[in-house]
N, C-alpha and C positions, 0 to 999 in steps of 0.2 A: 157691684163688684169692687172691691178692693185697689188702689193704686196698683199696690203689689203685684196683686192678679191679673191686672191687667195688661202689667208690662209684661209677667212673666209667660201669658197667652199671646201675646205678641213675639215673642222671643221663639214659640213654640214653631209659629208659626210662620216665621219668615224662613227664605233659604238663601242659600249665595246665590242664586238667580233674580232673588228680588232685591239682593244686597247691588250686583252691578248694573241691573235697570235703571234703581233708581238712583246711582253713581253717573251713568251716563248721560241721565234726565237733566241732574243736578249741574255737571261738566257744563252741559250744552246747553244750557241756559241761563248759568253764571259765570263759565271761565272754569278750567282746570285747577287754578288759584283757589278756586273756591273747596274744593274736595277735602275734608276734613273728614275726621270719624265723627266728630261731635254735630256737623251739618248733616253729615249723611244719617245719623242716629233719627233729628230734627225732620229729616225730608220724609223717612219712613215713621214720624210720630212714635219712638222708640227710646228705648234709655242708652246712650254710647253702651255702655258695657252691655248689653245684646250683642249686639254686632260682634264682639268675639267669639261665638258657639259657632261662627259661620269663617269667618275670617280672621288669622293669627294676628294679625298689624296691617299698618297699610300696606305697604309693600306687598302683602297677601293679596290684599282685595287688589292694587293695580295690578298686580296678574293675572287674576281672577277680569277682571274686566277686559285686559286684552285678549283673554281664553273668548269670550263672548265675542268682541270684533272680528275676530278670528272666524265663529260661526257666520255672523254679519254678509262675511266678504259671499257667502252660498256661492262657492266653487264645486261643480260638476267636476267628477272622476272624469280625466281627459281617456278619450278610447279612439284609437285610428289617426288622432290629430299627428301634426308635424312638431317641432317642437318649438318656431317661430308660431301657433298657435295657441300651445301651451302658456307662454310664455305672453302674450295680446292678452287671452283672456284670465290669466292670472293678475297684472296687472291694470287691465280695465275696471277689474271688480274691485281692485283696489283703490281705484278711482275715483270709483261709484259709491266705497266706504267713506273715503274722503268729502263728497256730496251729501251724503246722509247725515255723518256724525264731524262737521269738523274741528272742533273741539275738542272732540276724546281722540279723533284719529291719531294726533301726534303723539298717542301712547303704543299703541300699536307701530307706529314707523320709524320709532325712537328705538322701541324692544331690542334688549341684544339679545342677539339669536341663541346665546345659549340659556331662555331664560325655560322655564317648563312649558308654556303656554306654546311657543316661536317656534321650537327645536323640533318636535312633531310635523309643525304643519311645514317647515322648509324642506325635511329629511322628504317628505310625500312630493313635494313640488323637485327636487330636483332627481327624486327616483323617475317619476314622470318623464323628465327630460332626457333621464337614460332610456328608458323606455324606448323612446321619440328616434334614440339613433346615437344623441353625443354618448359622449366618454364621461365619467365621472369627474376627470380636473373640467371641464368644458362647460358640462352642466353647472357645476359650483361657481367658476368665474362669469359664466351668463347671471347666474343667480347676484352674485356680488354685485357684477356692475350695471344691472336692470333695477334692481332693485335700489342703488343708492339715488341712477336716475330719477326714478318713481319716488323714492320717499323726498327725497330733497326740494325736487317738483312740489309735490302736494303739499309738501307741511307749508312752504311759502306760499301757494295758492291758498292754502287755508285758514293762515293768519292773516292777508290780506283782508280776508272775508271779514274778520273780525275788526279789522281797520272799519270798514264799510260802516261795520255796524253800529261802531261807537262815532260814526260821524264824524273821523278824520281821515283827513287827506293820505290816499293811497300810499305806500312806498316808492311811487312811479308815476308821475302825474305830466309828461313828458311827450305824450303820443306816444307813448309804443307800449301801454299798458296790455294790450295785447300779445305782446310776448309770454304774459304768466295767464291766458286763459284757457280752458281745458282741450277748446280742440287744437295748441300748440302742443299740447302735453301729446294727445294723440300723434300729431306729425313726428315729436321729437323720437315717443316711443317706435314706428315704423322705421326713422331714418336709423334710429338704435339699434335695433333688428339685423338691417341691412351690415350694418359695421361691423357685426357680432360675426354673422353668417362667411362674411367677406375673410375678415383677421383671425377670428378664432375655431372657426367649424373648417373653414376650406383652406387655413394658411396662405392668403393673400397678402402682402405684405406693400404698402405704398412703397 
C-alpha cells in the first residue's frame, strides 16, 4: 500500500477517543509539556494533519481530554444520599482520578468551569445537592469552596509525585511531609464538611 494510503486509512480510522487515550498515555508518561499535535500525531503513528478530522486545534483536543477525565471520575447518579455524601463521594473520586492519571489530572482541576466539557458535569453535581435539601446559592458556594479545597489539594499532591519521580527532593523535606498525603486530604475534606454544614447550611456563626 501506498504511503498515502496508508496514512489516509489511518486517518479513517482513528476517533477522538483514540485521539485523548493516547494524549493521556503520552501526558502521563512524559509530562503535560510534552502534548504537542506533532508528538501526539507520532504516538498514534499518524501524519499531524490527521488529527484535525477529529480535533479543531489543541485547545479542542484539551477539552476533548478533560470530557474523558470527566468519564474517568465513574460517578454513580446520587439517589437517597444527604448532601455531605454527595459531596465525599464526588470528591473521593476525584481523588481517586488524581491516583490514576496525575499528570493529566491538573487539566481537569485547572478547567474553568464554563468550559463545554465542566459546565454539564458541575450543573449535574450541584442539581444533586439541591436535590439533597440545600438551596441553589448553598449548593453553588459548597461547590466553589469544596472544590478549590480538592483541586488545590491534589494538583500539589500530584506534582510532588512527579518530584519523586524525577529523583528530587520533595517540596517539604522537614518532617511534616505528611501533611500533603492522601488520607490528610481525606481528614481535611470531613473537617470541610463540618464547617460548611455549621456556617452555611445551618447559619452558625463563630
Amino acid at each position: 500500500m501506498a504511503p498515502r494510503q496508508e496514512v489516509e486509512e489511518i486517518r479513517q480510522n482513528l476517533t477522538r477517543r483514540d485521539l485523548t487515550s493516547a494524549a493521556i498515555t503520552l501526558i502521563e508518561r512524559d509530562g503535560l509539556g510534552a502534548l504537542t499535535m506533532r508528538r501526539l500525531a507520532a504516538e498514534l503513528d499518524c501524519a499531524p494533519m490527521s488529527l484535525y478530522t477529529h480535533v479543531r486545534n489543541r485547545d479542542d483536543l484539551i477539552d476533548a481530554i478533560v470530557d474523558q477525565l470527566i468519564e474517568l471520575l465513574d460517578l454513580h447518579e446520587p439517589s437517597g444520599e444527604s448532601w455531605q455524601e454527595i459531596v465525599c463521594q464526588t470528591f473521593r473520586a476525584y481523588r481517586d482520578l488524581a491516583v490514576r492519571v496525575p499528570k493529566s489530572f491538573e487539566l481537569l482541576a485547572l478547567a474553568p468551569y464554563d468550559t463545554s466539557p465542566v459546565a454539564p458535569h458541575l450543573a449535574r453535581f450541584v442539581a444533586s445537592l439541591e436535590a439533597a435539601g440545600l438551596t441553589a446559592e448553598q449548593a453553588q458556594q459548597i461547590l466553589g469552596i469544596a472544590d478549590a479545597y480538592a483541586s488545590g489539594f491534589l494538583v500539589v499532591w500530584a506534582r510532588s509525585q512527579g518530584f519523586r519521580e524525577a529523583g528530587e527532593p520533595s517540596p517539604a523535606e522537614d518532617g511534616i511531609t505528611g501533611l500533603r498525603d492522601l488520607a490528610m486530604f481525606d481528614q481535611g475534606l470531613d473537617a470541610l464538611l463540618a464547617g460548611l454544614d455549621a456556617t452555611l447550611v445551618r447559619g452558625i456563626r463563630p
